[in-house]
N, C-alpha and C positions, 0 to 999 in steps of 0.2 A: 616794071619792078626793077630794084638797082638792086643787085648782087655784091658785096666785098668782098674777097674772098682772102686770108692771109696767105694763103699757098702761093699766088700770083703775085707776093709782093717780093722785093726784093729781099734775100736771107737779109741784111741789114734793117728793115723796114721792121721785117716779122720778129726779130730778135727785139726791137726797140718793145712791139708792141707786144708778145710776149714772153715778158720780162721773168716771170714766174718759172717758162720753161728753159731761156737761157741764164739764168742766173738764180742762185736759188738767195744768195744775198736777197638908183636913180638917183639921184641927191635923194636925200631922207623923207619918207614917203606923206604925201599929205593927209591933211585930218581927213576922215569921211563927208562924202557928200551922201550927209543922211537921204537782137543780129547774128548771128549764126559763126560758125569755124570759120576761120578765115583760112584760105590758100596761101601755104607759104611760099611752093617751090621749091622745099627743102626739105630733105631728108637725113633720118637719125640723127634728128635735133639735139643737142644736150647744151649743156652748162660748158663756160669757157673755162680756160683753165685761172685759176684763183680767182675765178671772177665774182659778181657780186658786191652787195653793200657792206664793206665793215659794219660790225655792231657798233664801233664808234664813233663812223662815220657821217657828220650834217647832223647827227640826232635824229637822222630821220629815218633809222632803222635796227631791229633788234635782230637781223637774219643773219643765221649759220652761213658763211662763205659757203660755194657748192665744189665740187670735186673737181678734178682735173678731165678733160674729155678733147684731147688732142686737138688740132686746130680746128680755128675759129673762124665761122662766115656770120655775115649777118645780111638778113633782106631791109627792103622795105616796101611795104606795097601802102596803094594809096585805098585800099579798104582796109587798114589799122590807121587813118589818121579819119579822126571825126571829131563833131560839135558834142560837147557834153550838156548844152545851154546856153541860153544868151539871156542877158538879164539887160531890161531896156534902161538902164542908167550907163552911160559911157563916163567910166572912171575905169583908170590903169589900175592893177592888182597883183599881189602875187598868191596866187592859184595854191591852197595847200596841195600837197604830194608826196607821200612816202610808199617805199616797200617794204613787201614782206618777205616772207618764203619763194610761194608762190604765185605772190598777185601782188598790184596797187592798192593803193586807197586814195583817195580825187574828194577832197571838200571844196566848195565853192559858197558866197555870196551872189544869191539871188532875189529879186524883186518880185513876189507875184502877191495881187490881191492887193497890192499897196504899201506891203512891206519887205524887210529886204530878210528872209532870212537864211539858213542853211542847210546845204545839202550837200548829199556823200555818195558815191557808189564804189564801190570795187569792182577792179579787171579786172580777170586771170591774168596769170603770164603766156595762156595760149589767147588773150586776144580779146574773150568774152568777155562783155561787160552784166555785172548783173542786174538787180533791180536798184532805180534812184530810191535813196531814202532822204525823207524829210526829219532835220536833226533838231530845229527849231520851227516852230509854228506860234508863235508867241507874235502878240501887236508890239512890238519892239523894235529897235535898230540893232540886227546883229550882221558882224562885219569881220573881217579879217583872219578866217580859220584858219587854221592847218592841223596835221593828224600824224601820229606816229602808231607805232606797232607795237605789239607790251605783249608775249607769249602769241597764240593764235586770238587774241583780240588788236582793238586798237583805243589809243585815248583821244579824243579833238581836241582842239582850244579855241576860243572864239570871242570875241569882244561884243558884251552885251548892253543896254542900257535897260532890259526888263525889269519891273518893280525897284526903279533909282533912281533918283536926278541924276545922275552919270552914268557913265561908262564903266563899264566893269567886265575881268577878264574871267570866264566861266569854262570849265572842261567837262566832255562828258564820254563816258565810257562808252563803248561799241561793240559788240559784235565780231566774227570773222565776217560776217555780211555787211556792218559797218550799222546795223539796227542795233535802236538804243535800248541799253544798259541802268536800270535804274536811271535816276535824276542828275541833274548839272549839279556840279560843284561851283560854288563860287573861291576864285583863289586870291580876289584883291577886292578894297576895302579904304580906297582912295576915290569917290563918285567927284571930286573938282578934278580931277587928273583923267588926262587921258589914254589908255591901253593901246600899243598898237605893233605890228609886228610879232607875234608870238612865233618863237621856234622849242623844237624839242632835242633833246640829246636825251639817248638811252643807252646810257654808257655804263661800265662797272661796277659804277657806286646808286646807281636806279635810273630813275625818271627826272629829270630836270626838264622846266620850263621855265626860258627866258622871255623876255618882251620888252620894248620900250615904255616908260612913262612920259606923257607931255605935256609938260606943265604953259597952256597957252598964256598964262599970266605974267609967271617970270619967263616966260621964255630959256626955257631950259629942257633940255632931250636928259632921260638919265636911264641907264640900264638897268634892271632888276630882273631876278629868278625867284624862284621857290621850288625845293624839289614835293615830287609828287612821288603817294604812291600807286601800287599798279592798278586802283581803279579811278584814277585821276584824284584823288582827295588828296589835298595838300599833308604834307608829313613835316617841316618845319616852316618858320615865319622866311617872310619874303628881306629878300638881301638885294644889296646894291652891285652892281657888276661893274659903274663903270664912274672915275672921277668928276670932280665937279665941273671941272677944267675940258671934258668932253660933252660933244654934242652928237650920240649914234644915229646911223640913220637905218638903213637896213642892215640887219644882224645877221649871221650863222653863229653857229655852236658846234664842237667838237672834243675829242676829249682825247689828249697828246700821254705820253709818258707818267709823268705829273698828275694828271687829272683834268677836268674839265677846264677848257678855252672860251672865251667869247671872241666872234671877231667884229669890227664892224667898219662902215666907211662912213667918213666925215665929207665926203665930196657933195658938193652943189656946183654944176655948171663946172665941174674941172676945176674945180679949187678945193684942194683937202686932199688926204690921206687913209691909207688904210689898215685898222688899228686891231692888236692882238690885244687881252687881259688873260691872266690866269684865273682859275676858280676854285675854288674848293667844294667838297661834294654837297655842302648845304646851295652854293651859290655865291657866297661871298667871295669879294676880290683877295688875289692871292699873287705877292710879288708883284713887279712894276709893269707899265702897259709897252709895250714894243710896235715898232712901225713899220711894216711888210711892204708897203709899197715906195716907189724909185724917186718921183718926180713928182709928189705933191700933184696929182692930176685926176684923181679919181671920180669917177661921176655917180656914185651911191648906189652903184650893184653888186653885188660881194654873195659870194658861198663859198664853204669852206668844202672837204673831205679829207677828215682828219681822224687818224687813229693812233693806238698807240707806239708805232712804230712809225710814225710821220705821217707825212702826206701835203697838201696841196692847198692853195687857195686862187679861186679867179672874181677878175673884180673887170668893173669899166672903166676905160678914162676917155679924157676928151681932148685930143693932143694940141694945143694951141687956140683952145675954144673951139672946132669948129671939127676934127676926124674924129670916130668913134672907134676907139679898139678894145680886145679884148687880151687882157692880160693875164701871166700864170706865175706864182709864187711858191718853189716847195720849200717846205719846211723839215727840219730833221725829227726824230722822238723827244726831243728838248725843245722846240720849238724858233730854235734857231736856221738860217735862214741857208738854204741849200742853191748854190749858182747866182745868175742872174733872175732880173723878172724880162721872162719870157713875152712875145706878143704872139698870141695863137691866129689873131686874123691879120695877116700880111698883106699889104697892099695887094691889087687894087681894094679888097674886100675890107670892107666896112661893116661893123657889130659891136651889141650892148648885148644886156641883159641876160649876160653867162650866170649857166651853173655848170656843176664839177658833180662826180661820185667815182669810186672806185670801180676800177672794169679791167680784167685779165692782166692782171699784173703792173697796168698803172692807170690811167682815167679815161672817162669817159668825159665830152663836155659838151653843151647844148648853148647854142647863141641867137642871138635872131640878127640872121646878117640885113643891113640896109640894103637898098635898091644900087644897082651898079649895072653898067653895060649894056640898060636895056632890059636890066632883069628885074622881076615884083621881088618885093623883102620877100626872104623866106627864114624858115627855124634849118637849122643847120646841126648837125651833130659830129665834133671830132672824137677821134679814139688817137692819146696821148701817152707818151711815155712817162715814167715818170720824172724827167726830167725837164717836162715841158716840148719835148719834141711831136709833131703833129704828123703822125704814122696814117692816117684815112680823116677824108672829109667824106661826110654825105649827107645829102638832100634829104631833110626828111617830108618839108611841103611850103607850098607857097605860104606867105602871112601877111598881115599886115605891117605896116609899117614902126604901129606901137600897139601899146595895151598892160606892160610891167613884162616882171624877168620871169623868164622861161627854168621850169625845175626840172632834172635828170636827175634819176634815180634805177636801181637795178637792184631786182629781184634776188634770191637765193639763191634761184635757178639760172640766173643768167641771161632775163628779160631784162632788156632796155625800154624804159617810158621814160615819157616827156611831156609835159602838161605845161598850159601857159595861157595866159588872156589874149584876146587880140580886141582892137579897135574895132567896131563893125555898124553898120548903117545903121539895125536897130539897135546899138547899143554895147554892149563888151560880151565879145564870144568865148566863154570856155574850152577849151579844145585838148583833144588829148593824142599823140603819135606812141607807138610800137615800133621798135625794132627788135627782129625776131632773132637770135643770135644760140649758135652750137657747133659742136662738133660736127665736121665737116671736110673735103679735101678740096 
């Protein structure tokens, strides 16, 4: 088990990382290829201080911040990191993930009986996972989930082609157990077009869901929203997020001063950029697009965590074609550009497939470092200040070497998860890490 402990860090270290107490101031993703308590070691666990998901945070969470509860350790033990599934089709993914209060929510694409469909469980924040539910069972292609929180339920989203000649993007209400709520909504109404990437923001103004459309004809990537309400049914027509002059590839969402953000990256291979939109609370583009990243080098990994008093964004690139680093960008409540862009993985250390959330006064971040020195890829998670400074690294487990980007996300309570695919013999493993984190000396 690895132990953090912030009391062992230098006062400068522990000041960086909590900031609450010393300052109160891939290229674009391809089409479809149609337990018991765990031991922490720790005692009078709590909630870190400001820790937790912004409500406006990724969109991928509606959770009250949790309390203050003096400093902060965090474990990791290797009975919190486990298989959720393996689905025998080996295709890269990004894993739906979001928090609640006090638990996950884990959608996945998988393959049984011949078709590929969806399923969901919730963790606690102590670790329990409960029962798998089956979200679709339909002879179908359904693909691409992910899941947000709306009160103590949750809404999915998922790209369907059931009763259509296309593709179509469908949400369905859940549960606190993540079991289904009435019938799927259908939210698009384009079957020549293809749906891909869905994200949620649950911001001020409700429920928004974003997503790419891809039109393989003209060849064209174009962003679109619709917001929803809070039983996933669409509440206005679907709107454009991003020019024509853009081609998105993977998206985040967040929602600044202003109102809702799109972010997204234009990178293939380290060529491209990484690109801000404003939104208005329907969806629609608002003001002109701005460019977050340094050196046109992006490699199409992007997540944001953004709220309305600023915040962050990490993306990949690929320094000269051939290093992978992981990059950090904060932003102000305007969305104007705070510092330099940081590099969070400093040589020798090699890493893609960051995500970002808010954690005790400034982030949390999750990468899947490459192999170096001898040593297998593993997922990796730092605790950052908000200015991009890298206050703790830790091991959270071996991995493979691919499989799409890794999501970090954190509780109400001040549980860290991290969910991600990996590459695996039979096919693409789901997998899900804990880090147990409280008050502590």
């Amino acid at each position: 088990m690895i132990v953090m402990k912030l009391s062992a860090l230098t006062p400068a270290a522990a000041c960086l990382l909590l900031l609450a107490a010393c300052d109160d101031g891939p290229a674009p993703p391809p089409p479809p290829n149609d337990s018991g308590l765990r031991d922490t070691g720790m005692a009078d666990v709590g909630p870190p201080m400001d820790g937790g998901e912004d409500p406006m945070d990724g969109g991928d969470s509606s959770t009250p911040p949790p309390g203050d509860a003096g400093p902060l350790s965090c474990t990791v033990s290797p009975d919190d990191v486990y298989a959720l599934a393996v689905d025998p089709r080996a295709a890269p993914r990004l894993v739906g993930f979001a928090a609640a209060a006090d638990g996950f929510g884990v959608v996945w694409n998988e393959t049984r009986d011949g078709f590929p469909d969806i399923y969901g469980q919730r963790i606690g924040s102590d670790g329990i996972p409960g029962p798998e539910v089956e979200i679709t069972s339909d002879p179908s292609q359904d693909r691409a989930p992910q899941i947000t929180p709306v009160g103590t339920q949750w809404i999915a989203a998922y790209v369907s082609n059931e009763g259509t000649t296309g593709f179509e993007l469908r949400t369905q209400l859940l549960s606190a157990d993540l079991s289904l709520v009435g019938s799927p909504n259908i939210v698009t109404d384009t079957p020549a077009q293809l749906e891909d990437n869905p994200v949620f923001l649950g911001g001020a103004s409700g429920v928004l869901l974003s997503w790419v459309e891809d039109d393989m004809i003209a060849l064209t990537r174009t962003g679109r929203a619709r917001a929803l309400n809070a039983d996933g049914s669409a509440s206005g027509g679907v709107q454009t997020t991003t020019a024509a002059a853009n081609k998105p590839g993977q998206i985040a969402i967040g929602e600044l001063d202003a109102g809702p953000v799109l972010v997204w990256s234009e990178g293939v291979g380290g060529t491209g950029d990484v690109l801000m939109q404003g939104l208005d609370a329907s969806g629609a583009r608002r003001g002109a697009v701005s460019t977050l990243s340094a050196e046109g080098n992006a490699d199409g990994t992007v997540d944001a965590a953004l709220g309305v008093t600023g915040g962050a964004v990490v993306f990949g690139v690929l320094v000269g074609g051939v290093r992978s680093e992981v990059r950090f960008r904060a932003l102000d409540m305007e969305g104007a550009l705070v510092g330099d862009e940081r590099i969070l993985t400093d040589p020798p250390t090699v890493g893609t497939d960051a995500s970002i959330a808010r954690f005790a006064g400034g982030y949390v971040v999750s990468y899947r470092a490459l192999p170096e020195g001898g040593m297998p890829a593993q997922i990796r998670v730092l605790l950052v200040s908000e200015f991009g400074d890298v206050v703790e690294t830790i091991t959270l487990t071996d991995a493979a070497e691919g499989g799409g980007r890794t999501t970090v996300r954190v509780t109400g309570d001040g549980q860290i998860g991290v969910a991600w695919a990996d590459d695996a013999a039979g096919g693409t493993e789901v997998r899900f890490g804990l880090l147990r984190c409280g008050g502590g000396s």
